[in-house]
C-alpha positions, 0 to 999 in steps of 0.5 A: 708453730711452723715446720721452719721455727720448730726447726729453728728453735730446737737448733738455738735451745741445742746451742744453749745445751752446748753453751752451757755444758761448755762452761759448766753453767746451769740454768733455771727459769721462771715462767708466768704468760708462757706456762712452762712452754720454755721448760717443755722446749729445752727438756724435749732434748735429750742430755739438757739435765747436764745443765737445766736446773728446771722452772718455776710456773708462776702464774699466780702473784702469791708464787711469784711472792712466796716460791720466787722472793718477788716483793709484795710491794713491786707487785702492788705498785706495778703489777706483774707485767714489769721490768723490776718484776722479771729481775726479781723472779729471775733473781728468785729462780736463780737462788731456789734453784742454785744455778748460775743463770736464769731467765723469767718471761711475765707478761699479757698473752692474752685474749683478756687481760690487757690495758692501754699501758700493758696490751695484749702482746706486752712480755717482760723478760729477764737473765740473771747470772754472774755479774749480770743482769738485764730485764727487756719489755718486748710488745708482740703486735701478734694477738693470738695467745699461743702466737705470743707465747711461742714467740715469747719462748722463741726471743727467751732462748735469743735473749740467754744466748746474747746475754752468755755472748757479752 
């Protein structure tokens, strides 16, 4: 990560501590292709305890399935990287945690991994809180694995900050 988006994004995570606190809002999250990266970023600021609730790394199916409430039949049918899979373990993030928001990331960072219907780059987010809901599919044209995940952290904080705008 360059010195310019390092600065950058911890100016979008302090907004969103502020955002938060402002309303008197929490926050979870459930991070698979990202691996916590999400979490690291928002608690490397002091004070973010006022509303970070914390996250669940599920990289595995079974913790989406058993920690985050994900039905095994979405996961079967359409497999980890998907719209309905994000809603579904932000959903969870959200209820295992009591907080009134959440964001998941699920997706392909790569090397390995892709297909030709979800290639490496391809990352499912979602935000739930009250009265909303919305999941986006993003395909990253970056190959690099840490470049997906640093940006995939990067349009997480973008996405929470317009979803608490509407």
């Amino acid at each position: 990560m360059g010195i310019n988006l390092v600065m950058v994004l911890d100016e979008k995570v302090l907004t969103l501590k502020k955002q938060f606190e402002e309303r008197g809002f929490t926050l979870s999250l459930a991070e698979s292709c990202t691996g916590g990266l999400l979490a690291a970023e928002i608690v490397k600021h002091g004070g973010v305890s006022s509303f970070f609730k914390g996250a669940v790394v599920s990289y595995a199916q079974d913790v989406k399935k058993d920690i985050l409430y994900v039905p095994s039949h979405l996961l079967k049918t359409m497999g980890e990287v998907n719209g309905p899979v994000a809603l579904a373990m932000a959903h969870g993030a959200r209820y295992s945690m009591n907080s009134d928001w959440a964001i998941s990331i699920t997706g392909v960072a790569g090397p390995g991994g892709g297909s030709k219907t979800k290639p490496v780059g391809t990352v499912c987010f979602a935000v739930v809180g009250p009265c909303f809901e919305q999941s986006i599919k993003k395909e990253f044209k970056i190959k690099n694995r840490n470049e997906i995940q640093k940006a995939s952290i990067e349009f997480a904080v973008d996405f929470i900050l317009e979803s608490l705008a509407q």
